[in-house]
C-alpha positions, -999 to +999 in steps of 0.1 A: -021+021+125-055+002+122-085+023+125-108+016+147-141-004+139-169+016+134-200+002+157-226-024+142-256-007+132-282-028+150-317-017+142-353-028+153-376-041+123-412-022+125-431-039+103-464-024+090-493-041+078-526-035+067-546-033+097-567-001+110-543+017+133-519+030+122-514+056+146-496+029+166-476+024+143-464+058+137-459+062+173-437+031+177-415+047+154-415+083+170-404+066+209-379+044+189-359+072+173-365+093+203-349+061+220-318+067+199-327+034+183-317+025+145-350+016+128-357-006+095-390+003+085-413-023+063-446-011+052-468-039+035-490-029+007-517-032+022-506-009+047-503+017+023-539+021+019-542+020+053-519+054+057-538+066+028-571+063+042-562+073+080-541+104+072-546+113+036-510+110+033-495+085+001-465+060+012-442+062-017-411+038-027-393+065-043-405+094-016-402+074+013-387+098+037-402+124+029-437+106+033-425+092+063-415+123+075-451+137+071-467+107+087-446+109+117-452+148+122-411+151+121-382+166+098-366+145+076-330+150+091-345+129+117-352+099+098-311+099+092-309+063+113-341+046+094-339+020+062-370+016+041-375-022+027-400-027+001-424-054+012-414-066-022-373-071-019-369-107-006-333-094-012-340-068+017-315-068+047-334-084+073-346-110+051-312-129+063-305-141+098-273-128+094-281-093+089-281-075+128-315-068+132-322-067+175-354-081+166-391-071+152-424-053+162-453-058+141-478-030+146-504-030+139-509-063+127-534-076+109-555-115+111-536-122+081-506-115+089-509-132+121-518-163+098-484-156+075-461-154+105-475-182+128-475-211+096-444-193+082-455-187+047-434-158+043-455-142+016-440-108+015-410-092+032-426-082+061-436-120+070-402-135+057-383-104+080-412-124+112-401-158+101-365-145+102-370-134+139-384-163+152-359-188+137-328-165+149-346-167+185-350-126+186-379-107+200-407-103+182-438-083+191-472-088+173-494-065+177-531-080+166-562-051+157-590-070+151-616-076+170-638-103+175-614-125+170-624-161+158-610-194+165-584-197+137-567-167+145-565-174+180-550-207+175-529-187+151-519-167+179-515-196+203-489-207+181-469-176+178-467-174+216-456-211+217-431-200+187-416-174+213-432-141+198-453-117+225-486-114+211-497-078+223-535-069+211-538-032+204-556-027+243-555+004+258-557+009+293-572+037+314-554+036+344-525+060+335-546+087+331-550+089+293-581+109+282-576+117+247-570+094+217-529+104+213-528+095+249-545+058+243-525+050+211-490+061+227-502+035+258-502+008+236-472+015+219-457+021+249-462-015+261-448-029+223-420-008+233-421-025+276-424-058+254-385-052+242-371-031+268-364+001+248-372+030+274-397+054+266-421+081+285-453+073+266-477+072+295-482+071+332-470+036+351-490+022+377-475+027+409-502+010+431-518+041+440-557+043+431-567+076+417-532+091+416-536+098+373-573+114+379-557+137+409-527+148+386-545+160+359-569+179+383-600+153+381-618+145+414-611+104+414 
């Protein structure tokens, strides 16, 4: 008797790189898993630092989960359905159109990466995995943190939307209520996640009612 096939593991990409905010980032991954999603996880080297510096936690090859697991505030039996790539390993998975990826969110993402991706220069995995995306016609969400922005990098980002990619700055809005800085970084992770239709209960949606978040948390509006 044949056995029956086991399913396709079919993960999103989060890609990492060295841009302040990494808080997005982290909460990405939290809704994704929550989600019941499969996640490959690519953390430039740049982005280490990044961790470093914003949470005092180090971003180890060798310790991965459990540094992930700090990061993300959860046990490590959670982090069961996650790969770790090192932005090293052109050999990496999603390196390959072939390899089932659903598609890509970079967050945050950082003027040079937005430079790597949109001219395809593929200069580490995390820009190859980008150029990977766009060529195989998946979704792929870039989400910019830098601000001003000059003209280079928004031609840069021109391009990527003309290349199919949503280009999603790191822009929090007040409307749904949010009040403290959690609340702001899980809105704009929440719209990376809108960007690829993975459902998630991040923040308040607007329902076309003016005042409705301020009267729900008690506030006069």
């Amino acid at each position: 008797m044949e056995k029956p096939k086991q399913p396709v593991r079919q993960p999103w990409v989060v890609g990492v790189s060295g841009a302040s905010g990494t808080p997005y980032a982290a909460s990405v991954i939290r809704a994704l898993l929550a989600a019941d999603e499969a996640v490959d996880l690519v953390v430039s080297r740049a982005a280490r630092l990044t961790i470093l510096d914003e949470t005092g936690i180090s971003f180890r090859d060798a310790h991965w989960r459990t540094d992930l697991s700090a990061w993300l505030g959860v046990p490590e039996e959670r982090l069961d359905d996650v790969r770790y790539w090192s932005a090293g390993d052109f050999a990496a998975g999603p390196s390959s159109g072939s390899y089932p990826a659903k598609g890509m969110l970079v967050v945050p993402a950082t003027t040079g990466a937005v430079a790597g991706i949109a001219l395809g220069l593929s200069k580490d995995l995390l820009q190859r995995v980008a150029s990977v995306t766009l060529k195989e016609r998946r979704p792929l969400v870039v989400c910019v943190r830098e601000a001003p922005l000059n003209g280079v990098t928004l031609k840069h980002l021109v391009e990527l939307d003309a290349q199919g990619a949503v280009v999603l700055p790191a822009s929090p809005g007040f409307y749904a209520g949010g009040s403290t800085v959690r609340e702001l970084v899980d809105f704009v992770a929440g719209r990376v996640l809108d960007a690829v239709g993975v459902p998630h209960g991040l923040y308040r949606r607007w329902e076309g009612e003016l005042g409705a978040a301020a009267r729900e948390d008690g506030r006069s509006a």
